[in-house]
Each structure stands twice: as structure tokens, then as C-alpha cells.
C-alpha positions in Angstrom: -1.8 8.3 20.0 -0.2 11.7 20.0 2.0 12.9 16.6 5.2 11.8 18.0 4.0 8.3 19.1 2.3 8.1 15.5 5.9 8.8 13.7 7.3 6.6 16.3 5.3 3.9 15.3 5.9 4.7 11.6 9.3 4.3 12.5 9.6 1.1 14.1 7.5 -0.5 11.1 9.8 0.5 8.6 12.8 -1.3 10.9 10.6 -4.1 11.9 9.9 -4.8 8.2 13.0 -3.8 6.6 14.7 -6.0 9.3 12.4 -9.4 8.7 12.1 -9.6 5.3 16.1 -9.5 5.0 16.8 -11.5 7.6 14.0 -14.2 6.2 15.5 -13.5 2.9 18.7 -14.9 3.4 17.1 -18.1 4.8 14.6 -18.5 1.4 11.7 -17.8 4.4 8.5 -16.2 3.6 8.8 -12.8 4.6 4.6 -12.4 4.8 4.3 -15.7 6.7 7.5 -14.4 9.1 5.9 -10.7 9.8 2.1 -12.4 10.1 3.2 -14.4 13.0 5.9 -12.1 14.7 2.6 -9.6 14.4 0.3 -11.8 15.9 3.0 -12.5 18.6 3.3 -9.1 19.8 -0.2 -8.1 19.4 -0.7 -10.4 22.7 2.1 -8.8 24.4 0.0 -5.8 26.8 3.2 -3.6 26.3 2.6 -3.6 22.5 0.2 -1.0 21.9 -3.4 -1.7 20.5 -3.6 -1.2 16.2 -7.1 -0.1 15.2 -7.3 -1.3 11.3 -9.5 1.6 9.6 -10.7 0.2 6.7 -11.2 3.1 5.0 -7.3 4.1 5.8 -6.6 0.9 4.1 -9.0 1.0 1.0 -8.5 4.7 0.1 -4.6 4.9 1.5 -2.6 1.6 0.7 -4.3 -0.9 -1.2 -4.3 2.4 -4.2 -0.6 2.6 -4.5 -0.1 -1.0 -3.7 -2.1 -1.7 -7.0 -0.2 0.8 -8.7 3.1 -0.6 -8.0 2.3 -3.7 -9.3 0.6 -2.9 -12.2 3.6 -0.6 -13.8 5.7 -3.6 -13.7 3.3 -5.4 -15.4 3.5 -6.1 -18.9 0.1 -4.8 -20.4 1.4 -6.8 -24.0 1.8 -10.1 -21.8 -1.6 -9.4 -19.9 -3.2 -8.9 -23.8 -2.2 -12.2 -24.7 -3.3 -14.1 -21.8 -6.4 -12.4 -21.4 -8.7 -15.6 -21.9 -6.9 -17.3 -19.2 -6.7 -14.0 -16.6 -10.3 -13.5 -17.6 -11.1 -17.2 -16.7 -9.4 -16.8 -12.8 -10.1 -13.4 -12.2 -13.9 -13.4 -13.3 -15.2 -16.6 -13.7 -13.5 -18.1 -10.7 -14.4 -15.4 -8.2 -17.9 -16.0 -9.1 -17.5 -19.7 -8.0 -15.7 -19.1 -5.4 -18.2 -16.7 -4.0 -21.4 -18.9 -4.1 -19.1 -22.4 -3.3 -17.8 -20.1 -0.1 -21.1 -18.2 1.0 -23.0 -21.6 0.8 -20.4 -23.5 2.7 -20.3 -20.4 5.4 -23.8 -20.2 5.6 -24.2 -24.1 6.2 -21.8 -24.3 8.7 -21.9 -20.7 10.7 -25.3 -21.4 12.9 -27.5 -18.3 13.2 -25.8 -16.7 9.7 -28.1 -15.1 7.0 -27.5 -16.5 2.7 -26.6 -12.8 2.0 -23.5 -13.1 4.9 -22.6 -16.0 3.4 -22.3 -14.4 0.3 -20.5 -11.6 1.5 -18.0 -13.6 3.3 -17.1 -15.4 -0.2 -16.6 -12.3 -1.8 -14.1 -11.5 0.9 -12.1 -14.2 0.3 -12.2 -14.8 -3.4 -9.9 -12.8 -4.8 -6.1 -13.8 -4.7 -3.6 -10.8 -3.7 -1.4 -9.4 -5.9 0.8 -8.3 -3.2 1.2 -11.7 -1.8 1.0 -14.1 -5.0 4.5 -11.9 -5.9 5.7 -12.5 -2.5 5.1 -15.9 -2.7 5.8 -16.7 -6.2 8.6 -13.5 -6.9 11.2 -16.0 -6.4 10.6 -18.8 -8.5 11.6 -19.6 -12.0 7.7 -20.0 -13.5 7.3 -20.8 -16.6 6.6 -17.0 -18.1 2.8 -17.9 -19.3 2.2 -19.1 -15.8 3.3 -16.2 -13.8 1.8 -13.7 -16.3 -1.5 -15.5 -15.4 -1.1 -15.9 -12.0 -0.6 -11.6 -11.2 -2.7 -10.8 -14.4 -5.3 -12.7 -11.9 -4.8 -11.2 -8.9 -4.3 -7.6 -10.5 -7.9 -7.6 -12.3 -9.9 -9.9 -9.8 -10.5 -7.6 -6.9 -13.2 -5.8 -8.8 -15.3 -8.3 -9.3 -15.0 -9.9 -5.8 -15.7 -5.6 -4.4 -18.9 -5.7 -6.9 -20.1 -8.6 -5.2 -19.0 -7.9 -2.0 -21.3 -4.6 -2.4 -24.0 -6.3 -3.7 -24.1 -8.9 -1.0 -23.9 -5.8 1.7 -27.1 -4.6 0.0 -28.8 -7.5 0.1 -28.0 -7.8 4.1 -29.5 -4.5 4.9 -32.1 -4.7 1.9 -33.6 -6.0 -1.0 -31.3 -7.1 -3.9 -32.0 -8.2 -7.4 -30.0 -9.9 -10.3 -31.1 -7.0 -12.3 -29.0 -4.9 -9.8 -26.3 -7.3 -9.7 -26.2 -6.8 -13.2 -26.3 -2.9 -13.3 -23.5 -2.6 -10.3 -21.3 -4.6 -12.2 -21.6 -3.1 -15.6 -21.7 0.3 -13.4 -17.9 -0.4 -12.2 -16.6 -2.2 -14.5 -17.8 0.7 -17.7 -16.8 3.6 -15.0 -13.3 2.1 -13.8 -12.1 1.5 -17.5 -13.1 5.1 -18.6 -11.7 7.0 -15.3 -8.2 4.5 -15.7 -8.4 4.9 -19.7 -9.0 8.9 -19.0 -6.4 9.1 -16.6 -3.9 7.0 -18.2 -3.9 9.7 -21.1 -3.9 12.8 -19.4 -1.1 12.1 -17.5 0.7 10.7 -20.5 -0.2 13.7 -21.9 1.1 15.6 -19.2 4.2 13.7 -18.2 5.0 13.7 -22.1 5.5 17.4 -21.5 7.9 17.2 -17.9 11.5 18.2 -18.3 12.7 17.1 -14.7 12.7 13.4 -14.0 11.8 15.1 -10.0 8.5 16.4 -11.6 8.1 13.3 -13.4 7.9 10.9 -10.6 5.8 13.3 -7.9 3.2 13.1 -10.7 3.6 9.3 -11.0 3.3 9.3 -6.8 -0.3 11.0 -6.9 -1.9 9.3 -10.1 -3.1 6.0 -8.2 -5.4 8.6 -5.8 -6.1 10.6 -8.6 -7.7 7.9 -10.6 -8.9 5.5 -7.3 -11.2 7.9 -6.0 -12.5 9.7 -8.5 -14.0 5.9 -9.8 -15.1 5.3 -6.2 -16.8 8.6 -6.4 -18.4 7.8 -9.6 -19.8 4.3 -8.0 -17.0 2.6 -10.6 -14.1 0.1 -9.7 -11.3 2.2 -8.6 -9.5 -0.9 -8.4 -10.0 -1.7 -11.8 -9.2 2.2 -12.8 -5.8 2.1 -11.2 -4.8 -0.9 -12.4 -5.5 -0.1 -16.3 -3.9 3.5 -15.3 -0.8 2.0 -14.2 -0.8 -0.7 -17.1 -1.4 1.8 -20.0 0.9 4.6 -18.6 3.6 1.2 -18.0 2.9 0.8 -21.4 4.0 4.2 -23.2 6.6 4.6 -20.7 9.3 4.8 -23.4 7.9 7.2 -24.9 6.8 9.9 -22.7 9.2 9.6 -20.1 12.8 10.1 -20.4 15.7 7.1 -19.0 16.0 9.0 -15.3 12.4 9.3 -14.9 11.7 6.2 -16.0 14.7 5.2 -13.2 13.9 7.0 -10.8 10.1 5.7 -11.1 10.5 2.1 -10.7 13.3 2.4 -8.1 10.7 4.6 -5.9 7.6 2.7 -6.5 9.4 -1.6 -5.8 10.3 1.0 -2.4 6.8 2.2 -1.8 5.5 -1.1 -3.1 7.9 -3.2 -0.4 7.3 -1.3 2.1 3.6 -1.3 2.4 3.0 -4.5 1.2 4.8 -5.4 4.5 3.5 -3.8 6.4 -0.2 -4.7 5.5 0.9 -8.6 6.7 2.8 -6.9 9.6 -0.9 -5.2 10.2 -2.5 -8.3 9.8 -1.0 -10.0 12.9 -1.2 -7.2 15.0 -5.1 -7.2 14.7 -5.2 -10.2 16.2 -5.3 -10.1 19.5 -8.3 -7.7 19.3 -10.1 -9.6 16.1 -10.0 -12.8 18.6 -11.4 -10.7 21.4 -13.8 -9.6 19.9 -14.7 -12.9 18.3 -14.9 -14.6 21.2 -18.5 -13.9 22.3 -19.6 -15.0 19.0 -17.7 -18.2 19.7 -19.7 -21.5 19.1 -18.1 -24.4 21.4 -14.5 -25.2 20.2 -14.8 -28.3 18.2 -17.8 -26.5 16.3 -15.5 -23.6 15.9 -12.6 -26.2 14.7 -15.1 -27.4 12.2 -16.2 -24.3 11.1 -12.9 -23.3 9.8 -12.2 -26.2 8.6 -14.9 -26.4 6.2 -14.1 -22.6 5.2 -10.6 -23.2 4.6 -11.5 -26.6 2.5 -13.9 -25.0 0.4 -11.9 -22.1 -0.5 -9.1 -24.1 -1.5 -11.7 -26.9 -2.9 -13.3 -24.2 -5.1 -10.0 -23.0 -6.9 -9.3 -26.4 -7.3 -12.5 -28.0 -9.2 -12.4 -24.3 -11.1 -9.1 -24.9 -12.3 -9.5 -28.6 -12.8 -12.9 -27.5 -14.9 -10.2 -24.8 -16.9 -8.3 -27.8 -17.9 -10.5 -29.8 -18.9 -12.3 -27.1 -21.2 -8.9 -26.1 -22.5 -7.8 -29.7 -23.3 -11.5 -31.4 -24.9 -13.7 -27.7 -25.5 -13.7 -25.9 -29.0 -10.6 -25.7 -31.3 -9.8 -22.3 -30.0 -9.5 -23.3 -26.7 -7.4 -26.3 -27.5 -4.9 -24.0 -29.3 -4.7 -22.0 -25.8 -4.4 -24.9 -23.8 -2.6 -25.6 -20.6 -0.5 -28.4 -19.7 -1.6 -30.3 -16.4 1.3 -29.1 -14.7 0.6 -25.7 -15.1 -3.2 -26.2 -13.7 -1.7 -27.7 -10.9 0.8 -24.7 -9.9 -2.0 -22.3 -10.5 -4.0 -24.3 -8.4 -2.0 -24.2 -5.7 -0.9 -20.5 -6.0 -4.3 -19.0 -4.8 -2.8 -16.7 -2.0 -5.1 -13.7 -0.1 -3.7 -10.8 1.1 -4.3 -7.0 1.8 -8.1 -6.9 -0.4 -9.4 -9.9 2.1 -8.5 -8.0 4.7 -10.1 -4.4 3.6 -12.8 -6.3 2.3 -14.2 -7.9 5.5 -13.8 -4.7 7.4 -16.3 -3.1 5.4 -18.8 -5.4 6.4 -21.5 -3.4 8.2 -22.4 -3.7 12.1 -25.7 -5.7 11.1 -23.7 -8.3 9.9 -24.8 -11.6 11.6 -21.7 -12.8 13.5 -19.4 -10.3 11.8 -16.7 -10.3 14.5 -16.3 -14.4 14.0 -16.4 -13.6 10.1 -13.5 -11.4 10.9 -11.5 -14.0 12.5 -12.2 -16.2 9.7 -10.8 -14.4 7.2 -7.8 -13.8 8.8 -7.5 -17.2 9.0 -8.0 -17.6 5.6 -5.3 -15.0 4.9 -2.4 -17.4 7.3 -4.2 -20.4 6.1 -3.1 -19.1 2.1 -0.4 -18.2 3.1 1.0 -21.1 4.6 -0.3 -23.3 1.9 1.8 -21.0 -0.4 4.9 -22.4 1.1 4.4 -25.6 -0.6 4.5 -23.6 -4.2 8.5 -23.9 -4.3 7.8 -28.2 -3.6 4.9 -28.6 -5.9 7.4 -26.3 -8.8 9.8 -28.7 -8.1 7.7 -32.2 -8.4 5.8 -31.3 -10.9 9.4 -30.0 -12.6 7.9 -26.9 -14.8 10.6 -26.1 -16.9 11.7 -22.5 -16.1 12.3 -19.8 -18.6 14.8 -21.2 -21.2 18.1 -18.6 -20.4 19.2 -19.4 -24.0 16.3 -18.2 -26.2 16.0 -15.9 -24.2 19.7 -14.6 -24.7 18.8 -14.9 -28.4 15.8 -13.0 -28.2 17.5 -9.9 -26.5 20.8 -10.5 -28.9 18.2 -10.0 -31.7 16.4 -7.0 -30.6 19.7 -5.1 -29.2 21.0 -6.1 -33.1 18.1 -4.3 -34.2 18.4 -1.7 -32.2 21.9 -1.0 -33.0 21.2 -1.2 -36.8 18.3 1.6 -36.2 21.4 3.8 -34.5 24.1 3.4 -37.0 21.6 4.0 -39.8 20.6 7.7 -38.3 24.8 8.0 -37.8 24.7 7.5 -41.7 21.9 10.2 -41.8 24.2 12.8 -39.4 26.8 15.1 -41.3 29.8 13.6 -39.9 32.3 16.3 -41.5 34.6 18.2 -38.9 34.1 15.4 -36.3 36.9 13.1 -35.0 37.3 9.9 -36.9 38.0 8.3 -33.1 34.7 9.7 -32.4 33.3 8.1 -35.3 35.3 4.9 -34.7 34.4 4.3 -31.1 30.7 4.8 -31.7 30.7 2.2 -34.8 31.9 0.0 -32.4 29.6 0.6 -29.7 32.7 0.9 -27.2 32.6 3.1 -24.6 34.7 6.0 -26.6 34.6 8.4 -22.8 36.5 5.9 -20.9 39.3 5.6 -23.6 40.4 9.2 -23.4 39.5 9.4 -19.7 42.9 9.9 -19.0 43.4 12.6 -21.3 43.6 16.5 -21.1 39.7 17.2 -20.2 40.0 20.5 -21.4 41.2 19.9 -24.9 39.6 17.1 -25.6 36.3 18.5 -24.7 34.9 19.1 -28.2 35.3 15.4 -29.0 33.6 14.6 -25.8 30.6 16.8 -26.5 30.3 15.2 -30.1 30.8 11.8 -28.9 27.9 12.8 -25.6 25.8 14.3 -29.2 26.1 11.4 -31.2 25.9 8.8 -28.9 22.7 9.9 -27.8 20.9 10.6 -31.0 21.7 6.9 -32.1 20.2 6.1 -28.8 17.0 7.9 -29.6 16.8 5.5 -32.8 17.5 2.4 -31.2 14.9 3.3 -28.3 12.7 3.7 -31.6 13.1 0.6 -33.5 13.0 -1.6 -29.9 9.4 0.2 -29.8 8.7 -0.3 -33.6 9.3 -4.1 -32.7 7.2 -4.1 -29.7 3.9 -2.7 -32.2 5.0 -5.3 -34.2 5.1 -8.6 -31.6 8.3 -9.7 -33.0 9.7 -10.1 -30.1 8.7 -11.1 -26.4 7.7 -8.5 -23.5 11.0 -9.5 -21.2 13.1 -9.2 -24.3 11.6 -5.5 -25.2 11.7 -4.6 -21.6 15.7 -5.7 -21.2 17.2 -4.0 -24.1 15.0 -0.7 -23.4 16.0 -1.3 -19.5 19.8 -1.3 -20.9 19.4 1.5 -23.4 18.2 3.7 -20.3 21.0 2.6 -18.4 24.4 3.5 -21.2 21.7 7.1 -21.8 22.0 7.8 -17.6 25.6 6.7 -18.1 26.7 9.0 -21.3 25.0 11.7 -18.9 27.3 11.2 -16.3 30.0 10.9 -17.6 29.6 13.9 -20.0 29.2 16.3 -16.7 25.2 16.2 -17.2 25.3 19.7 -19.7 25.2 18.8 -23.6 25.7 22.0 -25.1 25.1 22.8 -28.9 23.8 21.0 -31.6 24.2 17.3 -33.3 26.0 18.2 -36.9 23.4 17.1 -39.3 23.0 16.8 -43.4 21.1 20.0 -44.9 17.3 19.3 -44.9 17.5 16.8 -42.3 15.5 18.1 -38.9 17.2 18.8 -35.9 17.8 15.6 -33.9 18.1 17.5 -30.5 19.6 20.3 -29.0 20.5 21.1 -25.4 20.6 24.4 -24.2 21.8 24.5 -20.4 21.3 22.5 -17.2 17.6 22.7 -16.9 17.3 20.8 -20.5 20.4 18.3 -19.8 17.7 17.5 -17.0 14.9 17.5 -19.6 14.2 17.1 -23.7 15.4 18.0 -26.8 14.5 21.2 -28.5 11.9 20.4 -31.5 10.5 17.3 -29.8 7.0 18.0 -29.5 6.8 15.2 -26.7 9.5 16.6 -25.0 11.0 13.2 -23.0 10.8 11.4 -25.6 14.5 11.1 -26.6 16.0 12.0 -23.3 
């Protein structure tokens, strides 16, 4: 395929999947399911043309970003608090899952060695990120239950890769638990340090960015920067991007300014869509060719009927006695479990939600060529990916029967009521603090009242009411930087929830971008302040109206 066919086919994706998942969207369809099977459709039409999956393409080039995106919209505070729970599913259950499906494949695949078996369960334990959100993105879950559900899928993919590598090994070689052991201290020790390491040099950095354009074309390289560097290092890249994007998530608000922090969310839920996509797109255009080349390891076809039907049951059977096992510890183990418990319900919804994705399918393609039956193994974990997938539609049933009570709207309300309070408090307190003489009482006035003082006198002369523009734009927006600073004082503090923290700061972004706009985008001058007090900010030109406040060491931080 020439450069031209290659954007071509770029192309077409992008309209293929754009074009689906709205369509399926206004139907409450399953965009995944919808693009799996229009994919496997074509990829039996000759005309279509032949897509060669390259694992490594997929490892090293989409599944990096594809954990990034996910992981900067996801609350590290909330991940913190569920950890038992994530730790539970994402560790404890890939183990089972691994030995309940490697037995099961190697009963049931004639001719298959234990360590294939093995390897095939590590392919398929871990859950997807990608498609649990798909799936789950647009129900009402309680917030515990979704928090546990991606914190899962997010931190599970490294141990099912450690065990995936150790169960290559032991196909070609001899493997021990001693190595077991060492591989998966190895990667789990060198993914935290390169995602810890990262995380803070590019906080450091980005602390230190004036333009929200530099800002984000940073933020657009870090998953490779920190994914292969772990790989290189025999460490967990997964695990590295995944606490990179969760710590730098984290400090956001306070080493980015509102339009970077804008502008980086907006790109990455495109990025994110857009590949996620097209990995199930990629999925059922495969196969056509997985099948062929299946076929001659083909046992008869109600063996082959069989076969997958005992893989599917057990990997649905495991989730479901290691949940069912959760519970019960959770509900008759030690006191501190007790007080973490789940309700039944909840066990059942996160039985049910066990969906694989894009990691199943980079994971069995790195099985090597002396892999007993490895083409059939193939074809069965595709299946398992549709097979998920499917069983994923009945998620929005089983919600409804087992009638989980969604987010309640009106604590919630409460809870972002009290915060912006706070918030607002913080910002007429450093008004107090300002030196307030020579400035227009409407001014004053208008910003007491948190109204929107700009649009009153929109109609007014621009050019003579300019000053009290300017020192409305300089006010304004040094009581913002002190309500940005007691929402993150209250955060340290777990007052208040994660959603709550993240809405106000979301809607203090939004008025800053808007006070930008509508000022013309230059501040020029300096905020009137009290003698002795230190200078709040001041804006020298376009290039800092872009950027930070003179005398802020962290330059973004108040933008």
C-alpha cells in the first residue's frame, strides 16, 4: 500500500467511525459491537483490502495514548480510595482468571502445551478500559461502582502482560516461580518509578509553559515518552503511562493554566474516540484472514463449537466465582473489610461488566510462531472480544433489574453549591486584601455580586470605559486565582468529593477563558494592591495574556 492509499485508508476510517458511532448513538446502540461486525462484514468482501494487524504498531502506537486518555480523566483521589477493591479485580482476579482460563484451554484445545494454556489466559484476563467506558460511559452507576470498574481495567493490563511474558518464556524455555516473581516485581518497581519520574518532570516542565499550544504538544508526546522508556527498561509501560497520566491529571490545576487545561481534554476525548474506534473497527477487519488462517488448525466443528464454548464459560465463570468470592469476603472477612463492603447488587454489575478490548487483541498477537495452535488461539480471542462485548449489552438490563440507585443529583448539587461557596469566599477575601482606591464602585459592585459586570456595559462607549474594563478583567481574575486555590485547599483536605472538586474547578476555567475573551485577550498593567502585599499578577503583552503572571514562580498557575 503506497502513501496515498495509506492516507486514503486513514481517511475512510475516521468517516467510517465518526459516521457509526453517531448514527448508533442516536439509537442507544453499541458503537464497538456496531463497528466489530460492520468490520468483520467487509473484511469478507474481496474488494475490501486485506488489514495486516502489527502488533507492535498496536502496543507501541495506540494502546500508549489510548491509556493516556483515559487515565487523565481519571480521578487519581477516587482511584486512592478504592484501591482495595481496584487491587482486588485488577490483581487478584487476573491471576484467577489466568490459571481458571489456561487450564480450561489446555483441557479442551487437543495437541495444546500447559504454558499455551497459560498464555492464552493471560490474553484474555484483563478487562479494557477502552471498552468498559464504551459500554458503561452511558449509564448512571453508582459512582463507587464505576470508579472500580475503570480503576480495574486502567491498572490490570500489567499484570495480565507480566504473565503473558512469563507464560511466552516458559513456551520456548524454562520458567520458574522465582522468575515469575522477579518479572513482576521488575515491572511493576520500573513502571511506577519511570510514570512517577515522568509525571514530575513534565509537571515540572509544563509548570513553566506560557502558551496553552506548547502546553498540549507536550501533553501529546508524554504517553511515548514514558511507555517506552519502561518497555526499554523490562518495566510495565502500561503501568508507567497510566500513573503518568493519573499524577499529571492530578496537579492539573496547578501547573496548567484554564486554556491548556481546555484545550487538553478536548484533544485527548478526540484522540481517545478516535482510536478507540478504530481498534474495534480493526478488530473485525482481521477477521477474514484470523479465520483463514485458523482454519487448518480447525478440529471438526462440533469440537470447535465446544471448544469455544468452554473458553467463553470459563472466562465469564471465573469473573463470576472471583467476584462472588469478593463478596463474600467483604460481607463475613475481618472488620476492615466489612466496613468496605459491597452491596450484592453492586457484585452483580461488576460481574457482568467484564468487557475485553484493544490489550486482548495486542496481547495474543505477541504470541510467538512456536505457539501450539496459535492461529486457532487467535480466533479465540477474538471471539472472546465479540463474545464480551455482546454480553456487555445486557449491562443497561441487569442496571435496571437490579435498580442501583444512580448518583443522587441533589447532594450532589449541594456538594458543588458548597465548594463554589467556598470558593467565592476565598475570592472576595483577596478583594478585601486588594487596594480598591481609584477603582469604579460599579466595578466593585458587579464583582461582589459575582455578575457578569462586561456584559452590563457592553453597550457602552468601548473606548472610555476601557479602564473599568481592564480593572474589572484585573480583579476578576485575581479572585479567580484564590477561588482556584481554596477548591484545591479542599481537595488536600477530602472535604469534598472528586466530581464536586472537578465541576467547580471545570467552571472556574470556563468564566477565566470567558473574562479573556471578552477582555480582547491583552490585560495590560497591574492589579491595585495594599502596600506590602506581593504582586498578584501582572500582564505585559500578548505573549503573557497567552501565558502567566509576572512573579509566579509556576508560571500557569493562576492563568
Amino acid at each position: 500500500m503506497d502513501s496515498v492509499e495509506t492516507i486514503i485508508g486513514v481517511v475512510l476510517f475516521v468517516i467510517v467511525t465518526v459516521s457509526v458511532t453517531g448514527f448508533t448513538g442516536k439509537f442507544g446502540w453499541s458503537a464497538p459491537v456496531a463497528l466489530v461486525v460492520i468490520g468483520a462484514i467487509a473484511s469478507f468482501i474481496p474488494a475490501v483490502p486485506t488489514v495486516e494487524v502489527e502488533p507492535d504498531v498496536i502496543l507501541y502506537a495506540v494502546l500508549p495514548p489510548l491509556l493516556f486518555a483515559a487515565a487523565i480523566h481519571t480521578s487519581l483521589i477516587d482511584i486512592r480510595a478504592r484501591l482495595d477493591s481496584i487491587l482486588l479485580l485488577s490483581v487478584g482476579l487476573v491471576v484467577f482468571t489466568v490459571f481458571t482460563v489456561g487450564l480450561t484451554t489446555w483441557l479442551v484445545v487437543p495437541g495444546i502445551t500447559l504454558a499455551a494454556g497459560l498464555a492464552f489466559g493471560a490474553v484474555v484476563a484483563p478487562t479494557d478500559t477502552v471498552a468498559v467506558n464504551a459500554v458503561v460511559g452511558r449509564l448512571r452507576l453508582p459512582r463507587r461502582l464505576l470508579t472500580v470498574l475503570e480503576g480495574e481495567s486502567l491498572l490490570n493490563d500489567a499484570v495480565a502482560l507480566v504473565a503473558l511474558n512469563a507464560s511466552i518464556l516458559a513456551i520456548t524455555s524454562v520458567v520458574t516461580p522465582a522468575m515469575i516473581g522477579v518479572d513482576l516485581l521488575l515491572a511493576v518497581g520500573v513502571g511506577l518509578a519511570v510514570g512517577i519520574g515522568v509525571g514530575f518532570l513534565f509537571a515540572f516542565i509544563r509548570s513553566r509553559l506560557r502558551a496553552p499550544v506548547l502546553d498540549t504538544s507536550l501533553s501529546l508526546i508524554t504517553p511515548y515518552v514514558t511507555f517506552i522508556p519502561a518497555q526499554l527498561l523490562h518495566g510495565s509501560g502500561v503501568l508507567a503511562v497510566v500513573v503518568a497520566g493519573l499524577f499529571l491529571a492530578y496537579r492539573s490545576p496547578t501547573i496548567q493554566s484554564a486554556s491548556a487545561r481546555i484545550a487538553e481534554s478536548i484533544n485527548w476525548r478526540t484522540i481517545g474516540f478516535l482510536l478507540e474506534n478504530a481498534v474495534f473497527l480493526i478488530i473485525g477487519l482481521s477477521l477474514a484472514d484470523i479465520v483463514e488462517a485458523a482454519s487448518e488448525d480447525f478440529p471438526d466443528l462440533w469440537t470447535t463449537v465446544m471448544i469455544i464454548a468452554a473458553v467463553l464459560g470459563a472466562v465469564f465463570l471465573a469473573r463470576a466465582v472471583w467476584v462472588t468470592l469478593s463478596f463474600v469476603a467483604y460481607t463475613y472477612g475481618p472488620g476492615f473489610l466489612r466496613d468496605r463492603r459491597w452491596g450484592w447488587r453492586n457484585s452483580v454489575a461488576v460481574g457482568v461488566a467484564g468487557v475485553r478490548g484493544v490489550v486482548t487483541l495486542v496481547a495474543v498477537l505477541l504470541l510467538p510462531p512456536e505457539t501450539p495452535h496459535r492461529a486457532f488461539l487467535q480466533l479465540l480471542a477474538v471471539i472472546v472480544i465479540i463474545g464480551s462485548l455482546l454480553a456487555g449489552l445486557l449491562l443497561p438490563t441487569v442496571i435496571r433489574k437490579l435498580r442501583l440507585p444512580p448518583p443522587n443529583a441533589a447532594q450532589e448539587r449541594t456538594q458543588r453549591q458548597l465548594l463554589m461557596a467556598e470558593a467565592q469566599a476565598a475570592g472576595l477575601k483577596l478583594l478585601d486584601d486588594l487596594d480598591l482606591s481609584g477603582i469604579d464602585q460599579r466595578v466593585v459592585r458587579q464583582l461582589r455580586d459575582n455578575a457578569s459586570f462586561l456584559a452590563d456595559v457592553g453597550d457602552l462607549d468601548a473606548e472610555s470605559d476601557e479602564p473599568q474594563l481592564m480593572a474589572y478583567a484585573h480583579l476578576r481574575k485575581t479572585m479567580i486565582r484564590g477561588e482556584r486555590d481554596a477548591v484545591i485547599a479542599a481537595r488536600q483536605e477530602g472535604r469534598f468529593e472528586e466530581y464536586a472538586v472537578q465541576d467547580v474547578l471545570s467552571a472556574i476555567d470556563a468564566e477565566e477563558i470567558a473574562l479573556k475573551t471578552s477582555a480582547g485577550g491583552t490585560i495590560k498593567g497591574e492589579v491595585p494592591r495594599k502596600p506590602g502585599m506581593p504582586p498578584t499578577f501582572a500582564v505585559r503583552g500578548d505573549a503573557e495574556a497567552e501565558g502567566h503572571p509576572a512573579g509566579d514562580p509556576a508560571g500557569a498557575r493562576s492563568e
